[in-house]
Rosetta silent file (secondary structure, phi, psi, omega in degrees, C-alpha in Angstrom):
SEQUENCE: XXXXXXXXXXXXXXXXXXXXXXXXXXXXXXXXXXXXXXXXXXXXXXXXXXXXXXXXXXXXXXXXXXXXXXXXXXXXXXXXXXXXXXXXXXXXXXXXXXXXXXXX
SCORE:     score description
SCORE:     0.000 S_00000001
   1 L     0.000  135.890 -177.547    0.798   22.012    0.298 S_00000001
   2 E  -130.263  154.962 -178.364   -0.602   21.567   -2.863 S_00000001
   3 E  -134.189  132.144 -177.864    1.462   20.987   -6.771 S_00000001
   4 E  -124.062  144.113 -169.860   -0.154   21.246   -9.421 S_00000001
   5 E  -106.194   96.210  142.520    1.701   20.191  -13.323 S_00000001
   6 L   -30.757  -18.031  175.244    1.156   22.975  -15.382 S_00000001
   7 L   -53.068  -15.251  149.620    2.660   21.400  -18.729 S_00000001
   8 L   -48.330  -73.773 -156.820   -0.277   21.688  -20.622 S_00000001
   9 H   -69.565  -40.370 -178.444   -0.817   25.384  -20.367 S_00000001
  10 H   -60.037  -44.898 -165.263    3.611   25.781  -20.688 S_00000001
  11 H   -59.522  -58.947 -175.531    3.247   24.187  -24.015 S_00000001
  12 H   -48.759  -32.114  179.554    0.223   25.754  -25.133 S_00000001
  13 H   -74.810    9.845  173.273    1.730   29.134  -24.442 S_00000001
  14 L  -117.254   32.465 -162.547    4.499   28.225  -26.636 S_00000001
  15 L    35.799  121.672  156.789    1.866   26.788  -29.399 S_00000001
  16 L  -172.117  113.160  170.244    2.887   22.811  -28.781 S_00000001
  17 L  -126.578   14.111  165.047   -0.599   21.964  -28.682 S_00000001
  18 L  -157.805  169.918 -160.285   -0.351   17.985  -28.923 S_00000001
  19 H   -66.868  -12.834 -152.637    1.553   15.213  -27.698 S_00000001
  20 H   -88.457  -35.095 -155.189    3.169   14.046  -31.239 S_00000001
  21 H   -89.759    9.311  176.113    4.560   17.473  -31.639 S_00000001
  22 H   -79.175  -42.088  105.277    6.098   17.864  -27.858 S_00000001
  23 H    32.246  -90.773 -167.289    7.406   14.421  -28.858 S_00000001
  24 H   -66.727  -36.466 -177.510    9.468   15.648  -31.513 S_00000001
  25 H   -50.743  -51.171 -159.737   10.772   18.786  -29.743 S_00000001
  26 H   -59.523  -65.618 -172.917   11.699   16.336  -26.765 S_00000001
  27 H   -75.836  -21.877 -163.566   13.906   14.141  -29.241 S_00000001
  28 H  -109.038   -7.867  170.285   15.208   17.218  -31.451 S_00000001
  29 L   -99.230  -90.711 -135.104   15.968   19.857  -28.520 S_00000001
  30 L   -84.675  -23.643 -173.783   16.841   17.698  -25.521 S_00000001
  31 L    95.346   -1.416 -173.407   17.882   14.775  -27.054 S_00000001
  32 L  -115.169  158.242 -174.425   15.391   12.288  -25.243 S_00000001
  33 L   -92.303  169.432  173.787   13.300    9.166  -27.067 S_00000001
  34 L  -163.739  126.162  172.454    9.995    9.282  -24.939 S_00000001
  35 L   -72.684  141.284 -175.872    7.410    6.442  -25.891 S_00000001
  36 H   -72.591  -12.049  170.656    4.171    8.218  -27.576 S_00000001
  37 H   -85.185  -57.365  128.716    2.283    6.863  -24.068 S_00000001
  38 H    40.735  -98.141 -140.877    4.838    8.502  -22.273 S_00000001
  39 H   -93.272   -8.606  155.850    4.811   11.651  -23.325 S_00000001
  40 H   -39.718  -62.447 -171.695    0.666   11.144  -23.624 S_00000001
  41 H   -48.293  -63.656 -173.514    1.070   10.645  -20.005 S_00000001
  42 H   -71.112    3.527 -175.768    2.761   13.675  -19.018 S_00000001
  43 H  -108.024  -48.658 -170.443    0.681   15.616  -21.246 S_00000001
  44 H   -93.202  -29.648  173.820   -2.835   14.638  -19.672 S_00000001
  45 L   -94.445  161.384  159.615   -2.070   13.445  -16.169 S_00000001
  46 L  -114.892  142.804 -169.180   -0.052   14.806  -13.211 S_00000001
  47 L   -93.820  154.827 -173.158    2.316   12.645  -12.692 S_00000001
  48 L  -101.248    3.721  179.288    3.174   11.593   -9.169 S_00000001
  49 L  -166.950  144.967  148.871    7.049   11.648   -9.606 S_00000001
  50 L  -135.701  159.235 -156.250    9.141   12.970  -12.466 S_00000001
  51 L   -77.188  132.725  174.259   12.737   11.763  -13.436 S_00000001
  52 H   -51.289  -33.525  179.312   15.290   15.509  -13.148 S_00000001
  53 H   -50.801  -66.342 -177.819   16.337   14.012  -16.300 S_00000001
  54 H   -38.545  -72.227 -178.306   12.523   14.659  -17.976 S_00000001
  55 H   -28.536  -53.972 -157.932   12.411   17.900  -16.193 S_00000001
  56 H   -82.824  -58.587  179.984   15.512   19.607  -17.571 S_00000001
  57 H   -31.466  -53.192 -167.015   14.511   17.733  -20.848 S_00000001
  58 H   -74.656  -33.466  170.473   10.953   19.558  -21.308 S_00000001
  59 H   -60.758  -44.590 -167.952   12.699   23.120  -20.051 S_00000001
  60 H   -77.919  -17.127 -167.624   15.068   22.589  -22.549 S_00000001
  61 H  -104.450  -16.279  173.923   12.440   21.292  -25.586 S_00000001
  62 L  -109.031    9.975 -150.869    9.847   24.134  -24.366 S_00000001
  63 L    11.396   61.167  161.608   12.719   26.606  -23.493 S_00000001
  64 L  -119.984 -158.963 -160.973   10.909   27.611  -19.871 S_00000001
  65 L  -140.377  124.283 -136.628   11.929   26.917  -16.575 S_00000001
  66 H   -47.205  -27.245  160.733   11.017   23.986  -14.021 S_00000001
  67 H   -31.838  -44.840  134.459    8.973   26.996  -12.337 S_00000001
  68 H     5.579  -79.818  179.944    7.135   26.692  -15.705 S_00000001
  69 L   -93.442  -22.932  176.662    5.851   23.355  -15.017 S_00000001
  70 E   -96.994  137.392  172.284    5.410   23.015  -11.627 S_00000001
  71 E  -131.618  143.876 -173.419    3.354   24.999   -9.273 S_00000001
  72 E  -142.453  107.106  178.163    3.569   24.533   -5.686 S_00000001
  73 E   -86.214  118.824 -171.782    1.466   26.380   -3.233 S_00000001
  74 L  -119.551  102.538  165.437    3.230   25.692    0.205 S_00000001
  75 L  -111.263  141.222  176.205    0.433   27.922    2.423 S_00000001
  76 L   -83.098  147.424 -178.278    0.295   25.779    5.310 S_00000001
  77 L   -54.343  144.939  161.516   -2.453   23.119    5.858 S_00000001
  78 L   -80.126  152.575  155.211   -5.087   24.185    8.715 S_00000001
  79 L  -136.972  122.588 -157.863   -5.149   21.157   10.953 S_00000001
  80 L   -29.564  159.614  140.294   -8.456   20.581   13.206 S_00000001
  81 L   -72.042  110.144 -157.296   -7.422   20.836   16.826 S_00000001
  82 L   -71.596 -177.077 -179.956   -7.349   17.582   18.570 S_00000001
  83 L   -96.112  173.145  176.558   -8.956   16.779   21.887 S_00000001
  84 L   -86.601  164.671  164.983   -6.692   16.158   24.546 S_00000001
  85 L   -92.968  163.764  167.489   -5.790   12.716   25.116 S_00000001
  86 L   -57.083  116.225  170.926   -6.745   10.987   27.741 S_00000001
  87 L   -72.435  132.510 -176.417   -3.888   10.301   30.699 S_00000001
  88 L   -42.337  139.154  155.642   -3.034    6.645   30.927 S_00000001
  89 L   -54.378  141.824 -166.414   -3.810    5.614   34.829 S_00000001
  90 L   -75.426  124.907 -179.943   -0.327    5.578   37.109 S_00000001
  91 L   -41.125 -177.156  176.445    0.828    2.033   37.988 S_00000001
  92 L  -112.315  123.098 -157.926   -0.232    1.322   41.420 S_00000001
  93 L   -51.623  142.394  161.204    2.803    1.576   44.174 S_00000001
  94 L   -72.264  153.433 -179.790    3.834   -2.127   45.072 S_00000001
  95 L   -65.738  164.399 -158.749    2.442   -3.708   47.795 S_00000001
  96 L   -85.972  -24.862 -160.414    4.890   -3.848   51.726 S_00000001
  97 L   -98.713  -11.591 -163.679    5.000   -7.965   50.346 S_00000001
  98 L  -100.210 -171.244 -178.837    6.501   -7.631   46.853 S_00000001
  99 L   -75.537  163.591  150.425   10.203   -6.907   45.264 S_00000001
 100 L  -109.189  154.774 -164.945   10.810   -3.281   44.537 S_00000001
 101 L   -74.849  154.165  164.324   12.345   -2.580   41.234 S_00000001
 102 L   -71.198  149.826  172.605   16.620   -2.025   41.414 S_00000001
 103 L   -59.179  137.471  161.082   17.893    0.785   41.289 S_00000001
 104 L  -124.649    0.000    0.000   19.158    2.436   37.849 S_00000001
């Protein structure tokens, strides 16, 4: 599975072409303060977690839809085929001299 954050290209298709003015949208649509590193962040990086809060904020300050920002290919992974493992050898039967285990 692979995700990829699309918020660059969602902004640009709504002309928001830099962080100051997503920034403002952010505080004057949605209502959220975002630090200018912040919203830097989310503009240049993919982020490895984002707060449902952010999310609905940026749908709501870009009017799109979290589909929008996120893309998620879930084609399933190939995965090599393993060898077999080896089977562990089988204890060896007790000896005629020792305990036998109890019953359980």
């Amino acid at each position: 599975m692979k995700i990829r954050w699309r918020l660059r290209m969602a902004a640009a298709q709504r002309e928001v072409w830099t962080g100051t003015e997503l920034r403002r949208l952010l505080a004057e649509k949605a209502g959220l303060e975002l630090s200018s590193a912040s919203v830097s962040a989310l503009f240049t990086k993919e982020p490895s977690q984002v707060k449902m809060t952010t999310l609905a904020a940026l749908c709501t300050a870009l009017e799109c839809t979290p589909n929008d920002l996120i893309e998620v290919d879930t084609t399933p992974v190939e995965r090599p085929i393993a060898p077999p493992r080896p089977v562990a050898d089988l204890p060896q039967a007790a000896s005629g001299r020792g305990r036998s285990m109890p019953p359980l």
